[in-house]
C-alpha positions as CSV (number, residue, x, y, z in Angstrom):
1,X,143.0,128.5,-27.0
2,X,139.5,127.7,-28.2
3,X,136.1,129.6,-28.6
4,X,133.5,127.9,-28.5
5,X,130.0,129.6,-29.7
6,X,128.2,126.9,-30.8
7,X,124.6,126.6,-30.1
8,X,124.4,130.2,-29.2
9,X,121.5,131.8,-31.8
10,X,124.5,134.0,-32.5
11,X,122.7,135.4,-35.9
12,X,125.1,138.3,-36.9
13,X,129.2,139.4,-35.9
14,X,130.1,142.5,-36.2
15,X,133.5,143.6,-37.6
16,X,135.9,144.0,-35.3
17,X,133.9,141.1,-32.7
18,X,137.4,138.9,-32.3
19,X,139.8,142.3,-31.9
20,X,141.9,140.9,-29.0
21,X,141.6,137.4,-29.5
22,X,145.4,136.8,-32.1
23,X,146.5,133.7,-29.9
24,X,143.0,132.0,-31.0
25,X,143.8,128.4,-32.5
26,X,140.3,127.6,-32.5
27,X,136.7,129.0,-33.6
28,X,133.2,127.2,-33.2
29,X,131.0,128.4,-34.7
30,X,128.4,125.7,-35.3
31,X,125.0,126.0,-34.9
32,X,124.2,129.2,-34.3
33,X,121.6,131.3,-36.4
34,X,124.6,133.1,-38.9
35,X,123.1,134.2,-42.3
36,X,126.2,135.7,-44.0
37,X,129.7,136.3,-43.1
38,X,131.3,139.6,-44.2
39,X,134.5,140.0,-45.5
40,X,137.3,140.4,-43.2
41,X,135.5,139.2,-40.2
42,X,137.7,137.0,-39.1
43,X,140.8,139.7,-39.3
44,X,143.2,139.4,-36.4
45,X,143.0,135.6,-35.9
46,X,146.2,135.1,-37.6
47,X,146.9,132.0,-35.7
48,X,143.6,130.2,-36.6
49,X,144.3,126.8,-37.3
50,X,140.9,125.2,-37.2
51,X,137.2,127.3,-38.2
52,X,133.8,125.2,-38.0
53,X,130.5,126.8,-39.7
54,X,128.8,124.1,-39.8
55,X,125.2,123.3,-39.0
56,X,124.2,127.0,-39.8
57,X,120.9,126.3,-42.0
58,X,120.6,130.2,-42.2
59,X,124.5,130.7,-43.7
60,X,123.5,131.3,-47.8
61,X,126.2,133.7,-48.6
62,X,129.8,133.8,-47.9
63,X,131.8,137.1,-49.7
64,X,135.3,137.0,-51.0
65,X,137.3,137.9,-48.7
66,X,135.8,136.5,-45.7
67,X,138.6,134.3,-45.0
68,X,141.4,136.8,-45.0
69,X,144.1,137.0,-42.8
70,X,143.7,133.1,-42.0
71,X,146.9,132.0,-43.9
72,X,147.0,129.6,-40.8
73,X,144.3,127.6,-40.9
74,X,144.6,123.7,-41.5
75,X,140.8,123.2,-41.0
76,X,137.8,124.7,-42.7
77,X,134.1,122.8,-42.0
78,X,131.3,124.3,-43.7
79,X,129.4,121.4,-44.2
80,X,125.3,121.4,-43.1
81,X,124.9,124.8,-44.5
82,X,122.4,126.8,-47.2
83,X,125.4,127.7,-49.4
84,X,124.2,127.7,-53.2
85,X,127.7,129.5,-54.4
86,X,131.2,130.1,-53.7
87,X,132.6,132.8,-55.7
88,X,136.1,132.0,-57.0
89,X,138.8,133.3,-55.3
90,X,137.1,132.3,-51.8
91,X,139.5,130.1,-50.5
92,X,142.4,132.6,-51.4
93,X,145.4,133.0,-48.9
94,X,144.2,129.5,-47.4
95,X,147.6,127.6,-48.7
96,X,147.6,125.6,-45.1
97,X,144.8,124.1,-45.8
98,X,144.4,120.7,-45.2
99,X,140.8,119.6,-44.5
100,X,137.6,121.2,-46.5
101,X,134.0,119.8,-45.7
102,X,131.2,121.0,-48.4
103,X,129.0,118.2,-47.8
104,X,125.2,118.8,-47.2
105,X,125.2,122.6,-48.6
106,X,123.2,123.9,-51.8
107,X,125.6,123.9,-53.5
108,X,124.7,122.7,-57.3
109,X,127.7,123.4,-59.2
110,X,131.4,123.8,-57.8
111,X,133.4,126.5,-60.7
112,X,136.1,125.4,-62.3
113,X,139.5,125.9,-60.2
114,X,137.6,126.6,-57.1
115,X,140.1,125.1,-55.1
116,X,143.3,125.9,-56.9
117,X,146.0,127.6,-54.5
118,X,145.2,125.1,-52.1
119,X,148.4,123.5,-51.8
120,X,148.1,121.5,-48.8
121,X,144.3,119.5,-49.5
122,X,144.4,116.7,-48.6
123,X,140.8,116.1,-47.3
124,X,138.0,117.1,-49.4
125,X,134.3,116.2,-48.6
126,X,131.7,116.8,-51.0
127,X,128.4,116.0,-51.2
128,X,127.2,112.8,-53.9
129,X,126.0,114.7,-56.0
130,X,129.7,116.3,-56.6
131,X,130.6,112.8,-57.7
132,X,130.9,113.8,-60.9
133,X,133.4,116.5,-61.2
134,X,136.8,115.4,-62.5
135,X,139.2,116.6,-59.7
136,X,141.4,118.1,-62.9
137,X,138.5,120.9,-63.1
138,X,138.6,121.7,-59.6
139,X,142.3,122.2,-59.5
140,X,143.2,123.7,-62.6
141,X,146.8,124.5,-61.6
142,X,147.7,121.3,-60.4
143,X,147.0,118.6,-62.8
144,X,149.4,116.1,-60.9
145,X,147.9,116.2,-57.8
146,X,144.0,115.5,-59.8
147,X,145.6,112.6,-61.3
148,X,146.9,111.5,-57.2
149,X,143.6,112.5,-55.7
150,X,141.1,111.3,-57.7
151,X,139.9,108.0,-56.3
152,X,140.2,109.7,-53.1
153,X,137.6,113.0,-54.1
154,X,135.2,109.6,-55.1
155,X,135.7,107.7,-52.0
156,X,134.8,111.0,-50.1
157,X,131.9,112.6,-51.8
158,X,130.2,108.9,-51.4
């Protein structure tokens, strides 16, 4: 099943707004007028698989936590977004994870093992001016798979 709210001028969810909606593969949330996401506000989507927050130029701030309860999901865009910081520990949980987009946001600098945990990443888009980071300081548990991955994270932030 999919939800679509793109294009809505959706500016705030409440906790509790997708109570009743566990068989949910599928959340767009594009476009809309979102300024910050609150952890747990995505609880009960357990079967999640795909999430787009993209083209939010309001979204600054996402907590810790926001993404709990989406051990699930295979598909995470933020990309287009006003995101200056992700505080580490934000992607925690997401061990399905196979496709992050990060290109466009505010984001200056990336902290060091930002994306350790996430086992299955294989796609990884960055912005060019993340050309720079060595893969190895991005995933600092999992030095073999930087060494695999690094002309790929180049190809991609290009």
């Amino acid at each position: 099943t999919r939800l679509d709210l793109s294009d809505t001028g959706l500016t705030t969810l409440e906790r509790g707004a997708f109570e009743g909606l566990g068989g949910l593969i599928e959340l767009d949330l594009s476009d809309t007028g979102l300024t910050t996401l609150e952890e747990g506000i995505f609880g009960g989507l357990g079967n999640l698989t795909r999430l787009y927050l993209s083209r939010n130029p309001m979204l600054a701030t996402l907590q810790r936590g926001v993404f709990e309860g989406l051990g699930g999901l295979t598909h995470l865009h933020l990309n287009v977004n006003r995101l200056t910081t992700l505080e580490q520990g934000i992607f925690e949980g997401l061990g399905k994870l196979r496709w992050l987009d990060l290109r466009t946001t505010g984001l200056i600098t990336l902290e060091r093992g930002i994306f350790e945990r996430l086992d299955g990443l294989t796609h990884l888009r960055l912005s060019p001016q993340h050309r720079e980071y060595e893969l190895k300081t991005l995933f600092v548990d999992q030095p073999m798979r930087a060494g695999a991955t690094r002309a790929r994270l180049r190809a991609l932030c290009m």
